[in-house]
C-alpha positions as CSV (number, residue, x, y, z in Angstrom):
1,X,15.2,15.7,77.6
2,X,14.2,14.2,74.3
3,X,16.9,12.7,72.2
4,X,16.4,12.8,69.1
5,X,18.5,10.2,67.4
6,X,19.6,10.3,63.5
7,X,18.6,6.7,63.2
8,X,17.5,4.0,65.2
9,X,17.5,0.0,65.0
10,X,14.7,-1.8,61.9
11,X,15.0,-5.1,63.4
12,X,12.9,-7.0,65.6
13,X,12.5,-10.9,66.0
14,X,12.4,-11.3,62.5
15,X,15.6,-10.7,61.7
16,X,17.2,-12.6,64.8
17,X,15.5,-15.2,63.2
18,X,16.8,-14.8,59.8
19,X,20.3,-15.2,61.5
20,X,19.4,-18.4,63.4
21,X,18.3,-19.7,60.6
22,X,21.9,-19.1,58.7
23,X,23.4,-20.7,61.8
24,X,21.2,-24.0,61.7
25,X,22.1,-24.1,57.9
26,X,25.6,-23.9,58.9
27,X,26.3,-21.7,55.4
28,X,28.0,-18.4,56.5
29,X,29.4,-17.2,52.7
30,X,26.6,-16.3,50.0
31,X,24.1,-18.7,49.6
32,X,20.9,-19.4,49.0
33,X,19.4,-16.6,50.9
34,X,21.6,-14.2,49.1
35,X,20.0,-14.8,46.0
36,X,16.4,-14.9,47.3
37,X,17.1,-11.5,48.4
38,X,18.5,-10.1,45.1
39,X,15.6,-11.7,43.2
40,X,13.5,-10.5,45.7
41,X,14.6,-6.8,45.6
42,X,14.6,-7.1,41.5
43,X,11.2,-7.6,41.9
44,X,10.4,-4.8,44.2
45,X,12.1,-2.1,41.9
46,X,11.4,-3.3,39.1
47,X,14.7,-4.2,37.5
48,X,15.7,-7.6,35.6
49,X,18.6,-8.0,37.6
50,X,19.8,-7.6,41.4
51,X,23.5,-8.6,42.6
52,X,24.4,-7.9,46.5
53,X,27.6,-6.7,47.6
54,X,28.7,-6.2,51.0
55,X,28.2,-2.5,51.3
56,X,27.0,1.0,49.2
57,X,30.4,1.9,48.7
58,X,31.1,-1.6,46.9
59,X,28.2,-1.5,44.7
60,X,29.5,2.1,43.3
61,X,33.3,0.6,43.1
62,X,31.9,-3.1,41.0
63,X,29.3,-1.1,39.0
64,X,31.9,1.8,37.3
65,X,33.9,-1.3,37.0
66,X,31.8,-3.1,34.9
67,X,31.6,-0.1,32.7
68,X,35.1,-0.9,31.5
69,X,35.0,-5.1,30.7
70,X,31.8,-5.0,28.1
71,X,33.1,-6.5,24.9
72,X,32.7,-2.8,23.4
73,X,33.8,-0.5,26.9
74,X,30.9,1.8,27.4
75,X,33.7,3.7,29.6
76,X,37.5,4.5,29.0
77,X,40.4,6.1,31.3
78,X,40.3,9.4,30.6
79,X,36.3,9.8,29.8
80,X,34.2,12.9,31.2
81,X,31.9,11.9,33.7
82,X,29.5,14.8,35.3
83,X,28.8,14.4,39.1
84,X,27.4,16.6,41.7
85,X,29.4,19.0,44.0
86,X,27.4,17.5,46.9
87,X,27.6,13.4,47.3
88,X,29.0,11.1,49.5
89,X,32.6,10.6,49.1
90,X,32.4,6.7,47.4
91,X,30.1,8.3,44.9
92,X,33.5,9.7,43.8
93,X,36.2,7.1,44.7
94,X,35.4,4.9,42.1
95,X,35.5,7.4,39.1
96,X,38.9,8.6,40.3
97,X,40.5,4.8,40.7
98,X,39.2,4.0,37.2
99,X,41.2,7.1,35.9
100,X,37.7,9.3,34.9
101,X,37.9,12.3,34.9
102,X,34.9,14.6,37.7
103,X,33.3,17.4,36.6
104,X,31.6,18.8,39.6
105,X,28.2,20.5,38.8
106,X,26.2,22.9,41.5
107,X,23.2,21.8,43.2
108,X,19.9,23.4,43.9
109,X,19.1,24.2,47.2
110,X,15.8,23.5,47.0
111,X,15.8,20.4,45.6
112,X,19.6,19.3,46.7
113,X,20.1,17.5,43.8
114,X,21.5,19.0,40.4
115,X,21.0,22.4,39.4
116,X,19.6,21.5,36.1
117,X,20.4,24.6,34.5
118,X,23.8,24.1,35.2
119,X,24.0,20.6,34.5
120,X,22.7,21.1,31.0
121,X,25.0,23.9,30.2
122,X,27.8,21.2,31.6
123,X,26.9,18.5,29.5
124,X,29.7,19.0,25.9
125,X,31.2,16.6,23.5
126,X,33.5,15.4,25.7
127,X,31.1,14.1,28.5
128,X,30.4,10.1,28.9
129,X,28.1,9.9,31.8
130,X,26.0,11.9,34.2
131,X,26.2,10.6,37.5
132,X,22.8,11.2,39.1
133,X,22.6,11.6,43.4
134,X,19.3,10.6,44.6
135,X,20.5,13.0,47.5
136,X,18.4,12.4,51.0
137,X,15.4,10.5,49.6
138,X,14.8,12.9,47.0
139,X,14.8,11.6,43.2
140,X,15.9,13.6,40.4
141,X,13.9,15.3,37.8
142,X,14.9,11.9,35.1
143,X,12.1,14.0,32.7
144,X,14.7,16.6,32.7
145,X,17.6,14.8,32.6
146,X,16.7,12.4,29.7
147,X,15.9,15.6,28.0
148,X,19.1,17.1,28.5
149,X,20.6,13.8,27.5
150,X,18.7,13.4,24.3
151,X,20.4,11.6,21.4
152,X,23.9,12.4,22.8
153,X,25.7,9.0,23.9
154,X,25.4,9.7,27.2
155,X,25.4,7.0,30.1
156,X,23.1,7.4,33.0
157,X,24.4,5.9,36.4
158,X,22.2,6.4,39.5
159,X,23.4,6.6,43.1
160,X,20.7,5.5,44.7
161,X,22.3,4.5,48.2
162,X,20.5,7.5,50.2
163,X,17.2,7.2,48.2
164,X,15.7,3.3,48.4
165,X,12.0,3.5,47.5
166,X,11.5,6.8,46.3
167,X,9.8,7.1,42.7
168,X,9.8,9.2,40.0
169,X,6.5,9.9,38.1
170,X,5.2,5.9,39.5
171,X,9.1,4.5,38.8
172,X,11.6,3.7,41.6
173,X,15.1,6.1,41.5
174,X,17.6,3.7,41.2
175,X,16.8,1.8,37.7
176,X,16.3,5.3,34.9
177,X,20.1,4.6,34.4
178,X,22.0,1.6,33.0
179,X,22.9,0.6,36.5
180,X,21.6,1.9,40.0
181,X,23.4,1.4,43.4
182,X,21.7,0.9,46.8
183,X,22.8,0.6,50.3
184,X,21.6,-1.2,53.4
185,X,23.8,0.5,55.9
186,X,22.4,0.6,59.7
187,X,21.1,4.3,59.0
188,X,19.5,3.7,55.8
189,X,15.7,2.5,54.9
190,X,16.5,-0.9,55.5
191,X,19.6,-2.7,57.1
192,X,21.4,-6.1,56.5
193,X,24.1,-5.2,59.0
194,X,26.4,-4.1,56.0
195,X,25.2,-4.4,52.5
196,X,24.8,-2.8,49.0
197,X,22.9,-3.5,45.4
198,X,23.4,-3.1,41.9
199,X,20.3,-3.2,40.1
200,X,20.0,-3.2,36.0
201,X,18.2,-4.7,33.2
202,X,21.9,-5.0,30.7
203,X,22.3,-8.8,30.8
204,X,26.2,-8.4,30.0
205,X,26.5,-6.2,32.8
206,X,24.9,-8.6,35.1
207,X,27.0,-11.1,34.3
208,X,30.3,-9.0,34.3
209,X,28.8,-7.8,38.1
210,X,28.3,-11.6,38.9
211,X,32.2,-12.6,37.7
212,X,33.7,-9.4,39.2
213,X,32.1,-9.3,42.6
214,X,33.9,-12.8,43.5
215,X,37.5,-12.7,42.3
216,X,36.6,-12.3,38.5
217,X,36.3,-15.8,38.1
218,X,33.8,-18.0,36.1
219,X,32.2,-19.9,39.4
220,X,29.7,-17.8,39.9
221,X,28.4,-17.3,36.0
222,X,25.4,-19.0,34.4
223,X,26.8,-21.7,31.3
224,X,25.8,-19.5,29.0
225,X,27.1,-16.3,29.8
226,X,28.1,-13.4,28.4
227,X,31.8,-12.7,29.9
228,X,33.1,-16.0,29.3
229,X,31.1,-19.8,28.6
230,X,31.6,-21.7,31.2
231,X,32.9,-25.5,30.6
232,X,31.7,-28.7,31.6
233,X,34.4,-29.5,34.1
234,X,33.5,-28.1,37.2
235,X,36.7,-28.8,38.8
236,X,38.4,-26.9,35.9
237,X,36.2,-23.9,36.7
238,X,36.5,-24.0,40.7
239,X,39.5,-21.4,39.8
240,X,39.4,-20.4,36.2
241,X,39.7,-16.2,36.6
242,X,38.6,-14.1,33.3
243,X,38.4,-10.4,34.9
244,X,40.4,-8.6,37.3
245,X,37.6,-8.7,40.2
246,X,36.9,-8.4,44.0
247,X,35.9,-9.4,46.8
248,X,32.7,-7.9,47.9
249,X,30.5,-10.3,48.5
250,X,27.6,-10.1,50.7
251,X,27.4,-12.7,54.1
252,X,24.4,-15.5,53.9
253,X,23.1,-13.6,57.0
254,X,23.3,-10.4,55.2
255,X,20.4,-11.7,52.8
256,X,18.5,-13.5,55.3
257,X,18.0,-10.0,57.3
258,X,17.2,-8.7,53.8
259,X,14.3,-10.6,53.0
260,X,12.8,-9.8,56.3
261,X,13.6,-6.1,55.8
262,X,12.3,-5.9,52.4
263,X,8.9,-7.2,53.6
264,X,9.1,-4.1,56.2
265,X,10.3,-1.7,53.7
266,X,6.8,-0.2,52.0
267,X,5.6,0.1,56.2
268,X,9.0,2.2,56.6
269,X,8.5,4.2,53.4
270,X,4.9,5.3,54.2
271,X,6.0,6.0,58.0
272,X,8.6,8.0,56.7
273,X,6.8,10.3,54.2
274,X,4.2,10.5,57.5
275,X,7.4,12.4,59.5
276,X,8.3,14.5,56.4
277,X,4.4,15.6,56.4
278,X,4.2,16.5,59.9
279,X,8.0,18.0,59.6
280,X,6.9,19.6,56.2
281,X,4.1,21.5,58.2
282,X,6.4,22.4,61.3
283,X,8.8,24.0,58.9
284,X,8.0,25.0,55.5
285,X,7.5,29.2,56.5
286,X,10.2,29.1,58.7
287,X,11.3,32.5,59.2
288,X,15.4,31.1,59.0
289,X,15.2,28.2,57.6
290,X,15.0,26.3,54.2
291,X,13.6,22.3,53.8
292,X,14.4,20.2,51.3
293,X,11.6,20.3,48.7
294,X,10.4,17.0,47.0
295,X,10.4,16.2,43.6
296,X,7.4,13.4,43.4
297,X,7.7,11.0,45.9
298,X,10.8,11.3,48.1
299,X,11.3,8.2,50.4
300,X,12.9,11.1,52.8
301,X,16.3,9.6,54.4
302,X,16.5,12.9,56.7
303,X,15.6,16.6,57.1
304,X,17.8,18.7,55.9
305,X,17.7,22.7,57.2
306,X,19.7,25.6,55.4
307,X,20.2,28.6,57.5
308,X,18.1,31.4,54.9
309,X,21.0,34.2,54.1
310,X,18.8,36.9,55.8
311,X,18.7,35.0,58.5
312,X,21.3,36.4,61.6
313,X,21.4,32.6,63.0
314,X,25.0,31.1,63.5
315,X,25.1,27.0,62.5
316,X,28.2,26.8,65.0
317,X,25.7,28.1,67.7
318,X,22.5,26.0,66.6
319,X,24.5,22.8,66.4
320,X,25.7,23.5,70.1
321,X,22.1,24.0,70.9
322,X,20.9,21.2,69.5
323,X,23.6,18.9,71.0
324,X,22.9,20.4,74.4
325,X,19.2,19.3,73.5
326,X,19.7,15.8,72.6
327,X,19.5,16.0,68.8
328,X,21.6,14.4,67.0
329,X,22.5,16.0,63.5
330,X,25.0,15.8,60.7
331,X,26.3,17.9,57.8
332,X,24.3,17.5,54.8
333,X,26.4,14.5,53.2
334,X,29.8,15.6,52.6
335,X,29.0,19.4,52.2
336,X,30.6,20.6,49.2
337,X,33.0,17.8,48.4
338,X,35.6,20.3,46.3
339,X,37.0,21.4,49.2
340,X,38.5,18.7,50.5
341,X,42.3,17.5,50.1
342,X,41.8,14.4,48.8
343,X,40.9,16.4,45.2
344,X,44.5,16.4,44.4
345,X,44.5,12.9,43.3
346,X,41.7,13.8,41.2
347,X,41.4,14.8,37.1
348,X,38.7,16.9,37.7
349,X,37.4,20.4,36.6
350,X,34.9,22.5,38.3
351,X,31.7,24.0,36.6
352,X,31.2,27.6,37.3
353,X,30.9,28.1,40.7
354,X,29.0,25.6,42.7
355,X,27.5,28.6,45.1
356,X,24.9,26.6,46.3
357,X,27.1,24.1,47.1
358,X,29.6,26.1,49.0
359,X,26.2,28.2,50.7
360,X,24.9,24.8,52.3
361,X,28.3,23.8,53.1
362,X,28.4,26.6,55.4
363,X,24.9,27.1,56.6
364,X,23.4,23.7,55.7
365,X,22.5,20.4,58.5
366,X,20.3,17.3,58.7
367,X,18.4,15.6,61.5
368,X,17.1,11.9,61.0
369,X,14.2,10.1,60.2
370,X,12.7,6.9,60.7
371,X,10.4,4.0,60.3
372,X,8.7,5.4,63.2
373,X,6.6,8.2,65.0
374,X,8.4,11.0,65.2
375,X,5.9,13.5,66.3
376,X,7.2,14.4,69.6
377,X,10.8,14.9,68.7
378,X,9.8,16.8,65.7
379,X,8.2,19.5,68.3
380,X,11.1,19.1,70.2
381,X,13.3,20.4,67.5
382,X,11.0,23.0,66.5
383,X,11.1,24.1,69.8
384,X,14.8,24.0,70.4
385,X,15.1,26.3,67.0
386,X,12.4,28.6,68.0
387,X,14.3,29.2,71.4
């Protein structure tokens, strides 16, 4: 039996390496390698500015932080921010513990990303930010969306944890907003154990990421800064605190693996648009099923299939088949995220009716893809769904 995994292990001696190397150098906390990696990764999408954190989730939580400690607040408790019904759930978190208030905008099904019909007719005086999903690889139409943005003062945040090295009309997803946010979980395009990025180009905000990520003190910061100038008494600043910050720094052996992985990471991206192909062709007139379509250059995360609604197939039964078949698969992110409980903590209203959301919720999966071949198990799950 073929099994068909949703991920499997990027690391080979390289990356054992990388760790021995931290272990010689006896420096476990971030270090030097850290900020190779970050300058490393700047580099490679094209942003002025790269900070690690220790996971996705963290660079969503420090990133709508920073919103709130410029000098002038580009966000305040209470502001509109527009988000899509279909995320992960730390997309959310983060607007809710900042006291935002959601308002959850359809998808498309083809795309899985906004509806853009709907998200323009969401957009009003009240809203602050659109919080874009690069959702399974695929990057957003940012044409549209600057277009629906326009003059309005509008922020533009990208979750870019699913999505790393996808572009957008010859630009990477991840830096169209003021700030994007990337994760290196074991599943994703590359892994450093645990681990997350913030990318921008806003120097303040680089320097408010820098303070917050480690305690909200000045340690970390350049001398001349932009949260607070450091003095010239370094024993004075060993503890000198000037924001309420975190803890979410990134391990020393979390960068190391990172700067192996990036050098990997345009092999990976190309292997993986080789699967979507080869899936693409497999699938794409399937009598009951509907693919995710690309935008421009997806860096494809998964496969995603929604049952068609003429179709008589039963998700229940196909997920039993393809369990009993050695395929691993998932629901597509969280599904439509409304319906959960944790909502009533939330400020939050709904745009019309998410339908699409609430229609892959029920009839929607994924399978995986990887960094390598997967020829053979594709067949094997076109098989299993033809049976």
């Amino acid at each position: 039996m073929t099994n068909y995994k949703l991920a499997s292990s990027t690391w080979d001696d390289a990356e054992i390496k990388a760790i021995q190397s931290v272990i010689d150098r006896d420096m476990y906390t971030m270090s030097d390698s850290v900020k190779q990696f970050e300058s490393e990764f700047a580099d490679y999408v094209g942003s002025k500015y790269c900070v690690m954190v220790n996971s996705g989730s963290s660079a969503n939580l420090l990133a709508i932080a920073a919103l709130f400690y410029t000098k002038k607040p580009k966000l305040k408790r209470g502001d509109e921010v527009i988000v899509p019904a279909v995320s992960w759930s730390t997309t959310y978190f983060p607007l809710y513990q900042y006291g935002l208030k959601l308002k959850f905008v359809d998808v498309d099904l083809k795309t899985l990303n906004y509806d853009l019909d709907a998200l323009e007719e969401a957009v009003t005086e009240s809203t602050k930010m659109i919080l874009a999903v690069n959702l399974l690889g695929n990057p957003n139409d940012f044409r549209k969306i600057k277009k629906i943005i326009g003059s309005k003062d509008i922020l533009l945040f990208e979750d870019n944890c699913e999505s790393m090295g996808a572009t957008f009309e010859n630009k990477h997803a991840g830096t169209f907003g003021i700030m994007g946010s990337f994760s290196t979980f074991f599943s994703h395009h590359i892994s450093t154990m645990e681990g997350g990025l913030i990318v921008t180009d806003d120097e303040e905000l680089y320097h408010i990421l820098l303070s917050t990520r480690a305690h909200g003190w000045t340690r970390n910061l350049p001398d001349d800064n932009r949260v607070s100038p450091r003095g010239s008494d370094w024993f004075l600043e060993s503890f000198r605190f000037v924001l309420p910050g975190y803890n979410l720094r990134p391990l020393e052996m979390s960068g190391a693996i990172g700067i192996e992985q990036l050098k990997k990471l345009p092999g990976f991206i190309d292997q993986r648009r080789k699967n979507a192909a080869y899936f693409t062709s497999k699938f794409k007139n399937h009598p009951h099923f509907l693919i995710q379509q690309d935008t421009d250059k997806s860096s494809w995360f998964g496969f995603s299939l929604i049952i068609k609604p003429d179709s008589p197939l039963d998700r229940a039964s196909i997920i039993d088949k393809l369990n009993k078949n050695g395929i691993e698969s998932r629901p597509i992110v969280t599904g439509d995220f409304t319906k959960n409980e944790v909502l009533r903590y939330f400020d939050y209203e709904i745009h019309e009716s998410l339908s699409n959301a609430k229609y892959l919720d029920k009839k929607g999966f994924f399978v995986g893809n990887h960094q390598i071949p997967l020829n053979k198990e594709i067949d094997h799950l076109y098989e299993v769904l033809r049976g």
